[in-house]
C-alpha positions in Angstrom: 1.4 6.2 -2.3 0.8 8.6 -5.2 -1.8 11.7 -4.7 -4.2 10.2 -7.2 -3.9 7.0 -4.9 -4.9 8.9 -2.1 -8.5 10.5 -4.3 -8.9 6.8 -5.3 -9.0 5.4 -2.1 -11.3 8.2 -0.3 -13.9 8.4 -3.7 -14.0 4.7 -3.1 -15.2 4.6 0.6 -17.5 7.6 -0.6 -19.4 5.2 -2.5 -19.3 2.7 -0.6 -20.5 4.3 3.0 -23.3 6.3 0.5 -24.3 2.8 -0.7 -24.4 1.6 3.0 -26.7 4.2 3.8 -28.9 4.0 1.1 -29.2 0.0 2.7 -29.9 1.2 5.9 -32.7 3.9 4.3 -34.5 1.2 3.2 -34.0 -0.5 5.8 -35.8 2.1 7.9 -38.0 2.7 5.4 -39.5 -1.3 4.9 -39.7 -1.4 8.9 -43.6 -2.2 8.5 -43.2 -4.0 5.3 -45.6 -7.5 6.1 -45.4 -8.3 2.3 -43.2 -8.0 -0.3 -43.3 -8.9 -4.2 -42.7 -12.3 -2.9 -45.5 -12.5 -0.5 -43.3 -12.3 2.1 -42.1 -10.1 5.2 -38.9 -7.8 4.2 -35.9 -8.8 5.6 -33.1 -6.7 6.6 -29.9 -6.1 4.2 -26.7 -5.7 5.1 -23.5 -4.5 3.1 -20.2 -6.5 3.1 -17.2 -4.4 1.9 -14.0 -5.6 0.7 -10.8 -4.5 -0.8 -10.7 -3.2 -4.0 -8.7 -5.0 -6.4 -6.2 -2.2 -8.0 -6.3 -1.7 -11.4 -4.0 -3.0 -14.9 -2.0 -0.1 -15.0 1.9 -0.3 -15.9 2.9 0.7 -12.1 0.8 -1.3 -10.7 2.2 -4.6 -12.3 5.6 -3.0 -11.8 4.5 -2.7 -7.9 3.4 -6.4 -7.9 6.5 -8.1 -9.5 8.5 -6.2 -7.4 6.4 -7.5 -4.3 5.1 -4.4 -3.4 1.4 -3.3 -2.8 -0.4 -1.1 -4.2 -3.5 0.3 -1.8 -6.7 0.5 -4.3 -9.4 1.3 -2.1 -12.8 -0.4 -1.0 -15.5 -1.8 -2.9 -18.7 -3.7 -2.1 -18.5 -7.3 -2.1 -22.4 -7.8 -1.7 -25.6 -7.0 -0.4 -26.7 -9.6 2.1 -30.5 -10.5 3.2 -30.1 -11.0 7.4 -31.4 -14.5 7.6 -33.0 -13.7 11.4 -36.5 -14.9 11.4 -39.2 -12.1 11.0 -41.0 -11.4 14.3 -44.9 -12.9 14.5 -47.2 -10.3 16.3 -50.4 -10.6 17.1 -53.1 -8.0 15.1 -56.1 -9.8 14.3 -57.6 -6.5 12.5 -54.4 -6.3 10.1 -55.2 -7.5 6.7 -51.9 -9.4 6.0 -52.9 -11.3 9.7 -52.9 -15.5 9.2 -56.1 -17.8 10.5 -54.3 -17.2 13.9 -54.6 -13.3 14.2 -50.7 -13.2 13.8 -48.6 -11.1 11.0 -45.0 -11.1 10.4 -43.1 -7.7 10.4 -39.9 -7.6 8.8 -36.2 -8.3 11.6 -35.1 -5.0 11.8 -34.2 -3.4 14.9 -34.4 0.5 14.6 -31.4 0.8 17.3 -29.3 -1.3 14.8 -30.3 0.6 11.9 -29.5 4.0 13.8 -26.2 2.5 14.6 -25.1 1.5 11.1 -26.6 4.5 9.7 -24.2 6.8 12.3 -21.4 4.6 11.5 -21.5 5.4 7.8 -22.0 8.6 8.6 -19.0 9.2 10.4 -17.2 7.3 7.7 -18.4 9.1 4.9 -17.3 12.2 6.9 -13.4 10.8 7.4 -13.5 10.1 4.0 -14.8 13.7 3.2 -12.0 15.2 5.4 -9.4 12.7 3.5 -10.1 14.2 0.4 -10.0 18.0 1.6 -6.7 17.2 2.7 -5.3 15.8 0.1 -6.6 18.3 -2.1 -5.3 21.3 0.4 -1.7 19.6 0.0 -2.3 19.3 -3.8 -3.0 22.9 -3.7 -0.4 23.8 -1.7 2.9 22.0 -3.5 1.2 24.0 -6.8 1.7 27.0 -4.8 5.5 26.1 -4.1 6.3 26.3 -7.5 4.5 29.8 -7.7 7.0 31.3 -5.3 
């Protein structure tokens, strides 16, 4: 693995984990949501990552008809709508509230959201500290040659 595989790989699972967070911001931020452009409650989104297919280049086709593999990285595969039913509350005063008094609020569980959001967090930071590394080491074999 090349150095420019290793800044691939790490601004890959940048975007991704930012992505992932943006998700679990609105997430957070819809929490109260009882009606969307649909007329219905949010639901919670999810991410799904998978790997990143590596490029066309020349050495990467070399790599694969030799049988080797190249590591490309992460990319999103989709965003998901959770398919957990909303939960009915009773608030006869709320204006979205059916014949019943009841309103739907969107299926997201702020401990779960808090939970993916410091997961991503923590990723993003590895990533961070991946690239910093690998640049330090780009830094210091240019330095080698100085000497």
């Amino acid at each position: 693995m090349g150095l420019f595989d290793s800044l691939r790989i790490s601004a890959s699972a940048l975007m991704a984990q930012r992505l992932r967070m943006d998700i679990v911001a609105n997430n957070v931020a819809n929490v109260n949501t009882t009606r969307g452009v649909d007329g219905k409650p949010y639901h919670r989104q999810t991410v799904t990552f998978r790997e990143q297919n590596a490029g066309p280049s020349f050495g990467d086709l070399l790599g694969t008809a030799r049988g080797e593999t190249s590591p490309a990285g992460v990319s999103v595969a989709g965003i998901q709508q959770d398919t957990a039913p909303s939960r009915k509350v009773h608030q006869p005063d709320h204006p979205d509230a059916d014949a019943n008094g009841d309103i739907f609020l969107p299926n997201i569980d702020m401990v779960s959201e808090m939970t993916d959001l410091t997961d991503a967090s923590r990723a993003y930071d590895a990533s961070v500290t991946v690239l910093n590394t690998t640049k330090s080491i780009a830094q210091s074999a240019l330095n080698i040659g100085r000497a």
